[in-house]
MIDOFI-646945 format. One record per atom (N, C-alpha, C): x, z, y; atom name. Coordinates in steps of 0.02 Angstrom, whole numbers, plus 50000, padded with zeros to 5 digits. Atoms other than C-alpha are relative to their C-alpha. Example, Ala and Ser with C-alpha at 12.3 -4.5 7.8 and 13.67 -1.06 7.14 Angstrom:
2
PT/50045/50000/49941/N $
PT/50615/50390/49775/CA $
PT/50045/50000/50060/C $
PT/49958/49997/49941/N $
PT/50684/50357/49947/CA $
PT/49961/50037/50055/C $
//
This chain:
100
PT/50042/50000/49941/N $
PT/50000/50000/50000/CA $
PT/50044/50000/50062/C $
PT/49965/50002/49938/N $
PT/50060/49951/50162/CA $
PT/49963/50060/50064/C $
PT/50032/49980/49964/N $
PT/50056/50075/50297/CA $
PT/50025/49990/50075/C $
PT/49992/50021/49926/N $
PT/50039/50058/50491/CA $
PT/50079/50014/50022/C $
PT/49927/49987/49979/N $
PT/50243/50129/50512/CA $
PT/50037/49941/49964/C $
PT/49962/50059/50044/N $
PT/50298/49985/50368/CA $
PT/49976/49943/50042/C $
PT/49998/50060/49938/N $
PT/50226/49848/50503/CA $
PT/50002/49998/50055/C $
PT/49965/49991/49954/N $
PT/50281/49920/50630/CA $
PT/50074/49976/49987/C $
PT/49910/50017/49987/N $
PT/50465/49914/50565/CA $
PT/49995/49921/49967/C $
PT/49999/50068/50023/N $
PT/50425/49743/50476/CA $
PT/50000/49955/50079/C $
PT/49999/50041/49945/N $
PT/50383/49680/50662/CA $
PT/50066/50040/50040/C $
PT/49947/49984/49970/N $
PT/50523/49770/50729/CA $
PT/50060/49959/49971/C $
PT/49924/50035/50040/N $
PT/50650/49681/50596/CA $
PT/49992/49937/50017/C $
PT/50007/50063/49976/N $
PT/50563/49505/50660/CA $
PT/50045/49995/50068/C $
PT/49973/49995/49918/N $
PT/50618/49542/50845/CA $
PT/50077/50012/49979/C $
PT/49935/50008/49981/N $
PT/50795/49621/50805/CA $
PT/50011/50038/49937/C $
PT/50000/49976/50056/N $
PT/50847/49666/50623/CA $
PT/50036/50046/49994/C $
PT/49938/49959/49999/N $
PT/50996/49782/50673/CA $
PT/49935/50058/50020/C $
PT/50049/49927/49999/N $
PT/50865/49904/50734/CA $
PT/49947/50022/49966/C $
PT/50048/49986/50065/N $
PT/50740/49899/50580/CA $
PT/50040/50056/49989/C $
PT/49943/49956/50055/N $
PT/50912/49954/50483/CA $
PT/50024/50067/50017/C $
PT/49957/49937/49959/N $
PT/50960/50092/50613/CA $
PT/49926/50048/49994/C $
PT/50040/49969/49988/N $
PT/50780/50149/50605/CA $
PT/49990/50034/49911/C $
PT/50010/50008/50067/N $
PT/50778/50125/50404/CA $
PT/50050/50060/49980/C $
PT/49922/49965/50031/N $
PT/50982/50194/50365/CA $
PT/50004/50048/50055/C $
PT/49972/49972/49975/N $
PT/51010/50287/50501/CA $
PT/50083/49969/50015/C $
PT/49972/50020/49998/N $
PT/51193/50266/50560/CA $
PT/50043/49990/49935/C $
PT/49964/50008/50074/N $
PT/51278/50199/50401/CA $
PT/50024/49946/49990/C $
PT/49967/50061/50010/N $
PT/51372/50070/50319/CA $
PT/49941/49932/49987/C $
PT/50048/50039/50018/N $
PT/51206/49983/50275/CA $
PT/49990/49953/50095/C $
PT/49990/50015/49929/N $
PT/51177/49961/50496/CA $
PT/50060/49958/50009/C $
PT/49938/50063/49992/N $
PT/51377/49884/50505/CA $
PT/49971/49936/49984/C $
PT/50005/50043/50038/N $
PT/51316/49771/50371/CA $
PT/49948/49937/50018/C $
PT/50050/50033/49973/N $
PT/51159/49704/50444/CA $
PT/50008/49981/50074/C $
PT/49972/50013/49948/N $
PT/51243/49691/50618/CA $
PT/50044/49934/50002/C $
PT/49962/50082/49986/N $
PT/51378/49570/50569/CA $
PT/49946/49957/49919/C $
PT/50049/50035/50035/N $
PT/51236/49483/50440/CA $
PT/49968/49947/50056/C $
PT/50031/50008/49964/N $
PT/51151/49472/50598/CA $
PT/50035/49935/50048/C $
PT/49956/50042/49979/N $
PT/51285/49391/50692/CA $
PT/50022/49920/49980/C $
PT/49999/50050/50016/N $
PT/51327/49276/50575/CA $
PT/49969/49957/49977/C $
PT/50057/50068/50005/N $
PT/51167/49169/50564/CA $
PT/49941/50068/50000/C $
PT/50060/49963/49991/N $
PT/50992/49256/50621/CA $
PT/49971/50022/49906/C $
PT/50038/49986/50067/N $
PT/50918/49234/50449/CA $
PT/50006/50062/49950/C $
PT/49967/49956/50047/N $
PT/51035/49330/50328/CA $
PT/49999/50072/50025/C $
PT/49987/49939/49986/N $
PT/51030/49484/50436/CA $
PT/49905/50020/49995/C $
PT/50073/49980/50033/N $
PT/50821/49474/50425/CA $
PT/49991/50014/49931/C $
PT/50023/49994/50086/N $
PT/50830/49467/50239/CA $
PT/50026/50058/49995/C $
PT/50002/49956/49993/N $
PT/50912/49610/50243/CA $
PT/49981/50059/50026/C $
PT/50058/49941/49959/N $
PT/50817/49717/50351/CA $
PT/49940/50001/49961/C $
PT/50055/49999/50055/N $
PT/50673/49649/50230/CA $
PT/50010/50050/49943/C $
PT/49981/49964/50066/N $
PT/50765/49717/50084/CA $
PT/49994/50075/50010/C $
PT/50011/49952/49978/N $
PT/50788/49866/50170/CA $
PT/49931/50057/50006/C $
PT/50060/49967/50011/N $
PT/50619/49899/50200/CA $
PT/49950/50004/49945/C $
PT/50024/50007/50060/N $
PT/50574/49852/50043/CA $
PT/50008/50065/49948/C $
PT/49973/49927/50011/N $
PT/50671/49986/49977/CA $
PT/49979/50054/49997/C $
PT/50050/49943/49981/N $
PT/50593/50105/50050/CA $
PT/49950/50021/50001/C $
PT/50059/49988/50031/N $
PT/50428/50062/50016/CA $
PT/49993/50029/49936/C $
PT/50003/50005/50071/N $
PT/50475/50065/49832/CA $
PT/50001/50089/49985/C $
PT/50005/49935/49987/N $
PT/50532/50261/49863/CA $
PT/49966/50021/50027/C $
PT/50089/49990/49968/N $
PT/50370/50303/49953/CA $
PT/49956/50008/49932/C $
PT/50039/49999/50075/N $
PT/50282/50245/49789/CA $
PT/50025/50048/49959/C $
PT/49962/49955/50059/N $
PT/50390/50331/49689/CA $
PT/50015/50070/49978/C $
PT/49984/49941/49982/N $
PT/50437/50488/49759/CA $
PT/49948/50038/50045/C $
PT/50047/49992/49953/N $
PT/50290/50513/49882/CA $
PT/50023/49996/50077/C $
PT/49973/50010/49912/N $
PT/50286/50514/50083/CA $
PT/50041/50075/50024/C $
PT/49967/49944/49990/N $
PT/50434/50617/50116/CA $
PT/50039/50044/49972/C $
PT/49968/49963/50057/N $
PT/50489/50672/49949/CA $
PT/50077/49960/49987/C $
PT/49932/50051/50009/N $
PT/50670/50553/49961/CA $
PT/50033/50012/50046/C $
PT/49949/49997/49910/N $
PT/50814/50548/50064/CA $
PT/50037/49932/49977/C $
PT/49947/50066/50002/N $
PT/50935/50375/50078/CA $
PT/50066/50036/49992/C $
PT/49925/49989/50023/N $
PT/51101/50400/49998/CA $
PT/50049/49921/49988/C $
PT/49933/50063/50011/N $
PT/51182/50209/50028/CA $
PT/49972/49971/49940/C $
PT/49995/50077/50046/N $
PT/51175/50044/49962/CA $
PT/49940/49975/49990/C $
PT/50061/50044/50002/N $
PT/50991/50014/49972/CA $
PT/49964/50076/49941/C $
PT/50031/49948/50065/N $
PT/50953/50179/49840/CA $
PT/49977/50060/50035/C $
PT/50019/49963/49998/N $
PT/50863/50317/49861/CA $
PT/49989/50070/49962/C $
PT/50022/49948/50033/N $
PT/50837/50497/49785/CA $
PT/49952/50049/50018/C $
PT/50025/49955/49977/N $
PT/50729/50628/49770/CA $
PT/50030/50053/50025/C $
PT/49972/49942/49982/N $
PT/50736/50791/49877/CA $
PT/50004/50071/49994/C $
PT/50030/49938/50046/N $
PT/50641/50913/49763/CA $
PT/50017/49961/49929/C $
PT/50001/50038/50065/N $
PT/50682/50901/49578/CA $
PT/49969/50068/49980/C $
PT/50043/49953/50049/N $
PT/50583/51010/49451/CA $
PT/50062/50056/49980/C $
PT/49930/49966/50038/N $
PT/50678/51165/49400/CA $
PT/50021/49982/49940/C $
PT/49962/50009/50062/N $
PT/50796/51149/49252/CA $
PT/50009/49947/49989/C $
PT/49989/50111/50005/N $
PT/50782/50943/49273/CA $
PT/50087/49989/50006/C $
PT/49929/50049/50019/N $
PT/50962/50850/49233/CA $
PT/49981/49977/50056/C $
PT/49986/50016/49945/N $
PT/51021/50810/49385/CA $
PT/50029/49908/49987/C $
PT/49971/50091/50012/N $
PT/51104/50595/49391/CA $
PT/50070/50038/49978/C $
PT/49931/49997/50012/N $
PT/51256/50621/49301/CA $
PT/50027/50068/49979/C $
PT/49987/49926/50063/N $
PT/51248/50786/49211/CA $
PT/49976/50008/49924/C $
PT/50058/50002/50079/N $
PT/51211/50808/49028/CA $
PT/49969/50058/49990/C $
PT/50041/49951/50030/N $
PT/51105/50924/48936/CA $
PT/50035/50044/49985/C $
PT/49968/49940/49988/N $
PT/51154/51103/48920/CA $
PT/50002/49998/49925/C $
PT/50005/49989/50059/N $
PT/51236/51108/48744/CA $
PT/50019/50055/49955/C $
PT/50022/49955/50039/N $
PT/51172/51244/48601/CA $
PT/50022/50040/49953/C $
PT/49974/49999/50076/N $
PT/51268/51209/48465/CA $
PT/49956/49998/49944/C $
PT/50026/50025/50047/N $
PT/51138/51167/48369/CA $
PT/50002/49923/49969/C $
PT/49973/50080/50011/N $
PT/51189/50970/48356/CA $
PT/50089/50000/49998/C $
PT/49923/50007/50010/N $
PT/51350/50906/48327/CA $
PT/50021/49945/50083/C $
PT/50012/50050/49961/N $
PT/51421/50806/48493/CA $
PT/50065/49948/49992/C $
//
């Protein structure tokens, strides 16, 4: 579902795509990126600001309005996790009941 702030920044990324991304990333390497995108042919720096907001829609759905933060490269995480939830890149707390 599209909401009234996602076409807002969709018409904001028509007019000038460096400030979708600054509104999207905040200051980050993603903003550099869409700056000289921008520079070097109008188009390529809109598709990115698209992507961008695309992005973000997808974490909206996913996570709810508010439940994510931007951590680079176009990805997102949540900012609440369930207690005792495996964090990205931790394993399971092991028992010794399995062999590993």
């Amino acid at each position: 579902m599209v909401k009234s702030s996602d076409v807002l920044l969709i018409i904001v990324a028509i007019l000038f795509p460096p400030a979708a991304a600054a509104f999207i990333t905040g200051c980050s390497c993603d903003l550099l990126i869409n700056i000289c995108l921008t520079l070097l042919g109008y188009i390529p720096g809109h598709i990115h600001a698209f992507w961008l907001i695309y992005k973000k829609m997808r974490a909206e759905e996913r996570y709810g309005n508010g439940g994510y933060q931007y951590v680079g490269n176009g990805a997102y995480e949540p900012i609440y996790t369930a207690p005792g939830a495996i964090q990205p890149g931790q394993q399971a707390p092991y028992y010794g009941a399995t062999s590993q």
